[in-house]
N, C-alpha and C positions, 0 to 999 in steps of 0.2 A: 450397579453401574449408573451413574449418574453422567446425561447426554448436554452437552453444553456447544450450541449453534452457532457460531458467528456468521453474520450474511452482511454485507455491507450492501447498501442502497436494496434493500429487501424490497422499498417502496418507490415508486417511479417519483425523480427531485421535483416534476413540474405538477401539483395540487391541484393546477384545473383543467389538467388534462386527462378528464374522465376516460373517455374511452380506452387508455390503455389498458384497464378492468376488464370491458365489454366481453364475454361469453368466457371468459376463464373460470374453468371448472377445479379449485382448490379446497376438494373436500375436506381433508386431513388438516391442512395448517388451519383455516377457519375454526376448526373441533378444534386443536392446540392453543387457539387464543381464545376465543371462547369461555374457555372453563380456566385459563389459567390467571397468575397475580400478575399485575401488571407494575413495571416501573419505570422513570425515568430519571435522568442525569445529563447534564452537561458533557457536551464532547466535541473537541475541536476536528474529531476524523479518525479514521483507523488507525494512524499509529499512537494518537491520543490515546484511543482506549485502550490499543494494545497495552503500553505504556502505565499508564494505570492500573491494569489486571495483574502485571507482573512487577507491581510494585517499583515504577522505574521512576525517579522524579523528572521534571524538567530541565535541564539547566537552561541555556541561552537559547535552543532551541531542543525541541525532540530528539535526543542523541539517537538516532537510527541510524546513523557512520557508524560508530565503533563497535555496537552490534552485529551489524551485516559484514563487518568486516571480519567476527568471530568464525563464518560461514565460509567465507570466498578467499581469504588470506590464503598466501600463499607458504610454503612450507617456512623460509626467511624471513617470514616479516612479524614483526611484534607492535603488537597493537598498542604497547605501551601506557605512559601518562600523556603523551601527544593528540593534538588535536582532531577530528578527526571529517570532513567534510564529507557528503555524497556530490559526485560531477555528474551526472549521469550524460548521457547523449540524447539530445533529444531532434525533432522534428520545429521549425518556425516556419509557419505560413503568414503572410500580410496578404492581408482582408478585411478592405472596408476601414482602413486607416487605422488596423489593428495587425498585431502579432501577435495569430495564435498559438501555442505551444499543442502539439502530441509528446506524447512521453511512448516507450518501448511496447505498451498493446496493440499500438499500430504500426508499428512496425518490426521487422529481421534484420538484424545485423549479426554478422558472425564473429567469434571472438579475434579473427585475422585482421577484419576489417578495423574491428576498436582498435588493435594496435597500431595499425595504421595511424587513424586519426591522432590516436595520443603522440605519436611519434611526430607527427607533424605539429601539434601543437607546442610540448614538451621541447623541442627545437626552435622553435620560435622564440619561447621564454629564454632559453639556456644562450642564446645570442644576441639577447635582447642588447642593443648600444643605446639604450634608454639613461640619461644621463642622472643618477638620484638627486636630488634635491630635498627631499624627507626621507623620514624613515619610510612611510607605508613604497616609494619606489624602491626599493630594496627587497621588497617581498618579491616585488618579479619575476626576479633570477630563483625564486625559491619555486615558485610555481611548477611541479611536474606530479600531472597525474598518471593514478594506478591502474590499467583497467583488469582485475584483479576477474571480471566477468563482463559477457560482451555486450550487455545493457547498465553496467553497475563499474561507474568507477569513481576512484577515490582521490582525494587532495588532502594531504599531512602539511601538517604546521606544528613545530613548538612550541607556540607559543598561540594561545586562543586570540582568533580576531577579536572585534568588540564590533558584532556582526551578527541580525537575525537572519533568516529567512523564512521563505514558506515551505509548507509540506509540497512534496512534485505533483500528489494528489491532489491539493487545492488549483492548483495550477494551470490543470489538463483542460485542455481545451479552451480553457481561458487567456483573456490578453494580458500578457505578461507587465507590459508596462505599468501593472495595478499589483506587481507580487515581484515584483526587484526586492535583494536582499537591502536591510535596510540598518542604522546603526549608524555610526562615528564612522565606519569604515566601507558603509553602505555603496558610495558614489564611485569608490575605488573599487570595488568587486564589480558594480554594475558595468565600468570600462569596461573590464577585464572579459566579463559576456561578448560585452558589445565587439571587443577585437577577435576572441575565439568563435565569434559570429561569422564576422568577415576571412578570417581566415580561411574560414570551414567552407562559404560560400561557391567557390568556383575548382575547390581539388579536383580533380581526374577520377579519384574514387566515387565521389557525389555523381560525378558526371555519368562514369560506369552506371551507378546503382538510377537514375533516375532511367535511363536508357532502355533497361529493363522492368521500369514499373515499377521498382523499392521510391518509397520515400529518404528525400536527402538526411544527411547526418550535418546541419549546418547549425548544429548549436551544443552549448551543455546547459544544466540548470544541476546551481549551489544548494543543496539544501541536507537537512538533515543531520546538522554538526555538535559534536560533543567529544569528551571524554567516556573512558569507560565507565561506566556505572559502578558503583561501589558493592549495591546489593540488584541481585533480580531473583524476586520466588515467584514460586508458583504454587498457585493450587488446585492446579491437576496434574496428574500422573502422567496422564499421555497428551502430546500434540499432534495434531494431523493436517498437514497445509501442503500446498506446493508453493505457497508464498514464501520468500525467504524469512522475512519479518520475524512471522509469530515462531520457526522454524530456530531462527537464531535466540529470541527471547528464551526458548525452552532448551538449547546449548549452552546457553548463561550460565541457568540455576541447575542445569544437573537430570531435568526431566526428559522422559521419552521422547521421541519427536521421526515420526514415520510421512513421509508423503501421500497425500487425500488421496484413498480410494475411491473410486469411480462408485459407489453406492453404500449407502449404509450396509447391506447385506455382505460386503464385501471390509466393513470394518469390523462387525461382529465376529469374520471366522477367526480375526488374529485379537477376540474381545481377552482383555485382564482388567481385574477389577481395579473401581478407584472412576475420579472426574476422569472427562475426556471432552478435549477443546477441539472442536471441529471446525476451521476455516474454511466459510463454504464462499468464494470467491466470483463466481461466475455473472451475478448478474453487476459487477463494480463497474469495471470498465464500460460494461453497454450503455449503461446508466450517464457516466459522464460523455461519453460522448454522440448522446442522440439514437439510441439505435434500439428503437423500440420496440421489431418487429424480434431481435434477438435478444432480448432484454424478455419480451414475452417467453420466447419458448423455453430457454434456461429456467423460468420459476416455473413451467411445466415440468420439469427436470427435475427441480427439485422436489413440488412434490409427489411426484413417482417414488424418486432416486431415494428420497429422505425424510420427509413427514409424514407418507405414509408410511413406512417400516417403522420408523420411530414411535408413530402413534399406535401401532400394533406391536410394538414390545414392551411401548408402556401399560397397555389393557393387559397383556401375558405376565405381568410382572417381570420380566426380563430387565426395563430401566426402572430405576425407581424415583428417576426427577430428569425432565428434559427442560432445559431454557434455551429460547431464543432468541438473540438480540441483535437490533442491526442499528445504523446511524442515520438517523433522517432530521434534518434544517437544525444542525448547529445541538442534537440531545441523541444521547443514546436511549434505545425503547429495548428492555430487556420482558421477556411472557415466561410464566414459571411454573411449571404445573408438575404435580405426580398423578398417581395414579386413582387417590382419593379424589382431586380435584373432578373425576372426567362423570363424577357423581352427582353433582351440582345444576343437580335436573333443572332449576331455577334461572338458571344462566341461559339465557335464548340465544341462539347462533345468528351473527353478524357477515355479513359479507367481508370477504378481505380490506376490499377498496374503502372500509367506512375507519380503519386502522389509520389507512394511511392520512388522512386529514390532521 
């Protein structure tokens, strides 16, 4: 059995803020990097690498639409040779002559509610008395999103814009006004935010959900569009994520794909031989947005939950190769060790924190 980790933001994004280290006791993962080979590579972010690992090329942007929509589709809908956009719902706060974006870790919404919103926006477009003048006024009346899941929905086209965007990852908790979709067609999507902004602004449902303490639903954010991929493999056997992402990539090519167990020991009892891709998710979100007392105790978690048991099946011969890799400033850092490696008497043990630099 060969144990393959994915962690995103493993390492805290801000480099000089030492103390986030201070009195954390990570025996196990220190041993794991330690002794093990070290590598790096270019990576624009999780679904970057996803995307890479399972052999997915780029087109105009990260196809993660037509993917995720492998997942969430609903029984009638074919995902086609059509285009295929993410809408998602998001959160905007102004702040400081800025518009923050949250994306769905911060908040609940229910799938009644997305319909809602879609339904009012969706209505909007569909009466639009927008009078064309070009072709792109014509898209308009085309505009009706899917919310196919009550954080994940979707906008089809025929025909591909000539339109990038960002990842909603890169986005979060940043000012959007620096991550507008961008292109020939760029200024005409950017409207199109800007009016499903205002729409969304003052609904009755916003109104409800703040009344109670939810954060509003006064935006969507474009990203994530393609076709379907021609090819996607894999080389591992099994997937294990509650992410949809790496979930739908191992739907593609045909591979196993079960939702993350609560602990290693708890992956082991349903163990079958072959790679095994563990999406370990937990400390992402904290990481992006500032929250570093929860950020700390999650990679407590981890290693309890995961580097120690792993590090103790690797000594038992039970694995016979763990990797760990996560994404830190613009590279991915993969540590690769067997069982021979943890021999390497020579190798002096390093603090976590001197990794992260």
């Amino acid at each position: 059995m060969n144990l393959h980790l994915f962690i995103p933001n493993l390492f805290w994004p801000d480099s000089t803020f030492h103390e986030i280290y201070q009195d954390l006791s990570l025996p196990a993962i220190e041993i794991l990097f330690t002794k093990s080979i070290q590598t790096k590579d270019e990576s624009r972010g999780v679904e970057d690498w996803l995307c890479k690992a399972f052999g997915v090329e780029k087109q105009q942007d990260i196809p993660v639409a037509p993917l995720t929509l492998l997942a969430d589709k609903a029984g009638d809908i074919e995902v086609g040779n059509g285009y295929w956009l993410r809408a998602d719902p998001v959160h905007l706060r102004v702040e400081h002559e800025q518009v923050l974006l949250a994306d769905s870790r911060t908040f609940s919404i229910s799938l009644e509610e997305a319909c809602q919103f879609v339904e009012v926006i969706n209505k909007h477009f569909a009466e639009d008395d927008f009078s064309p003048s070009f072709e792109m006024d014509n898209r308009r009346k085309l505009i009706s999103l899917l919310p196919l899941s009550a954080d994940r929905w979707y906008l089809y086209m025929q025909t591909p814009p000539i339109l990038q965007t960002h990842l909603l990852s890169e986005t979060a908790a940043k000012n959007i006004n620096e991550y507008f979709p961008y292109g020939t067609e760029g200024m005409f999507w950017k409207g199109i935010l800007n009016e499903i902004q205002m729409l969304l602004y003052e609904h009755p449902l916003n109104q409800a959900r703040e009344q109670r303490g939810d954060l509003a639903i006064n935006g969507i954010w474009l990203w994530g569009g393609g076709v379907i991929p021609k090819l996607v493999t894999s080389p591992y056997a099994h997937v294990w994520s509650n992410d949809v992402f790496p979930r739908s990539l191992a739907r593609a090519c045909g591979a196993n794909h079960t939702e993350l167990p609560v602990s290693f020991g708890s992956l082991q009892q349903q163990y079958e031989p072959g790679r095994h891709f563990v999406f370990l998710d937990s400390l992402h979100g904290k990481s992006e947005y500032g929250d570093a007392y929860g950020w700390r105790e999650s990679l407590k978690e981890l290693e309890k939950e995961w580097f120690e048991p792993a590090l103790n099946m690797l000594r038992n011969n039970v694995i016979n190769q763990v990797t760990i890799t996560t994404i830190n400033k613009g590279e991915s850092i993969s540590f690769s060790i067997t069982k021979n490696n943890l021999y390497k008497f020579w190798r002096m043990g390093k603090s976590f924190s001197t990794y992260a630099n």
